[in-house]
C-alpha positions in Angstrom: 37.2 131.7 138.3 39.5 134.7 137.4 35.9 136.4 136.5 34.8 136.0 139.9 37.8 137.3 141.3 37.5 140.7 139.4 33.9 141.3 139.8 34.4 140.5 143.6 37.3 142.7 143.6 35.2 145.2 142.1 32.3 145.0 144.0 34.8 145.8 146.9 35.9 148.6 145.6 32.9 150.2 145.0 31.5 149.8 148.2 34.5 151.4 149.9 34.4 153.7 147.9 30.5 154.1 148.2 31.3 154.1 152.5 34.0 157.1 152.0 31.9 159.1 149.9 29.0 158.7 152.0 31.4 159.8 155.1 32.9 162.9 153.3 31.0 165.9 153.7 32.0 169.1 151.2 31.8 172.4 152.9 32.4 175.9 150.3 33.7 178.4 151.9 31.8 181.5 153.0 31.0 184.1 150.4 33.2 186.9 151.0 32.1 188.8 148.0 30.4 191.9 148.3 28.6 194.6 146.3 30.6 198.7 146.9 28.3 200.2 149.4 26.9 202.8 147.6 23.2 204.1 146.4 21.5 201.1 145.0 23.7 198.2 146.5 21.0 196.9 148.2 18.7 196.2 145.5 21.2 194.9 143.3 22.2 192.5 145.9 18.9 191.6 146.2 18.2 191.0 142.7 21.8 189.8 141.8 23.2 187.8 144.2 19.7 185.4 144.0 21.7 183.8 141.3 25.3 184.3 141.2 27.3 185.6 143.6 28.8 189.0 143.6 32.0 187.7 142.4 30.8 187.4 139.2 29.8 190.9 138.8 33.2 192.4 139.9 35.5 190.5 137.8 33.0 191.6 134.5 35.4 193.8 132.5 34.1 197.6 133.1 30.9 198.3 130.9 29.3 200.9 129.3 26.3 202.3 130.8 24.3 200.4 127.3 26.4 197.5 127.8 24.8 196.9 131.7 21.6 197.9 130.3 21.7 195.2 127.8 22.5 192.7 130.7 20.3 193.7 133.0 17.6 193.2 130.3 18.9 189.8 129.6 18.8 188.6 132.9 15.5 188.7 133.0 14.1 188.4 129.7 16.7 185.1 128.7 17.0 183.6 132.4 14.0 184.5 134.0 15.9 186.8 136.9 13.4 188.2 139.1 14.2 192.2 138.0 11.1 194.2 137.7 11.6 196.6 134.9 10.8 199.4 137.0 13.7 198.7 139.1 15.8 198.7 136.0 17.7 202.4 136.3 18.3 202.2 139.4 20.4 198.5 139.1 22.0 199.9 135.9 23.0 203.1 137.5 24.3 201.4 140.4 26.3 199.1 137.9 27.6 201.7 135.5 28.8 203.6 138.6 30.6 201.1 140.1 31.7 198.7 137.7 31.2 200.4 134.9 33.5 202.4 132.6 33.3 206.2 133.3 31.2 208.9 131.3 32.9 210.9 128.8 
């Protein structure tokens, strides 16, 4: 009897739970993140933000120009990132300007 109780109980659980969740609806916030304007933001934001937001960029420690390079490349070669290669200076130069570590 006890047995019955606690899967009963259970099932009563779940299915208030199961009514909440379905009544709960999850809203992010608006992305507030944004490339610097500057030559080039454009088609790093096109080709960028299709898979992470900007956020992620800025908060990358500052980068050599090789170091962008090398992540640009690996965007596209290791996760398939829609960058044609002949857009590749101009998104690292772009990069390595703005979030990159100065020329010596």
């Amino acid at each position: 009897m006890s047995y019955l109780r606690l899967i009963v109980g259970a099932f009563a659980c779940f299915a208030t739970l199961s009514a909440m969740a379905a009544e709960t609806e999850w809203k992010l916030p608006p992305e507030t993140a944004k490339f610097k304007p500057a030559p080039g933001s454009e088609l790093a934001s096109s080709s960028c933000l299709l898979c992470h937001s900007a956020d992620y960029i800025i908060i990358q420690p500052r980068l050599k120009r090789e170091a962008w390079q090398a992540i640009v490349v690996k965007m596209r070669e290791k996760f398939a990132a829609p960058l044609p290669k002949d857009k590749d200076d101009a998104i690292i130069d772009y990069l390595t300007a703005n979030y990159g570590l100065p020329a010596k």
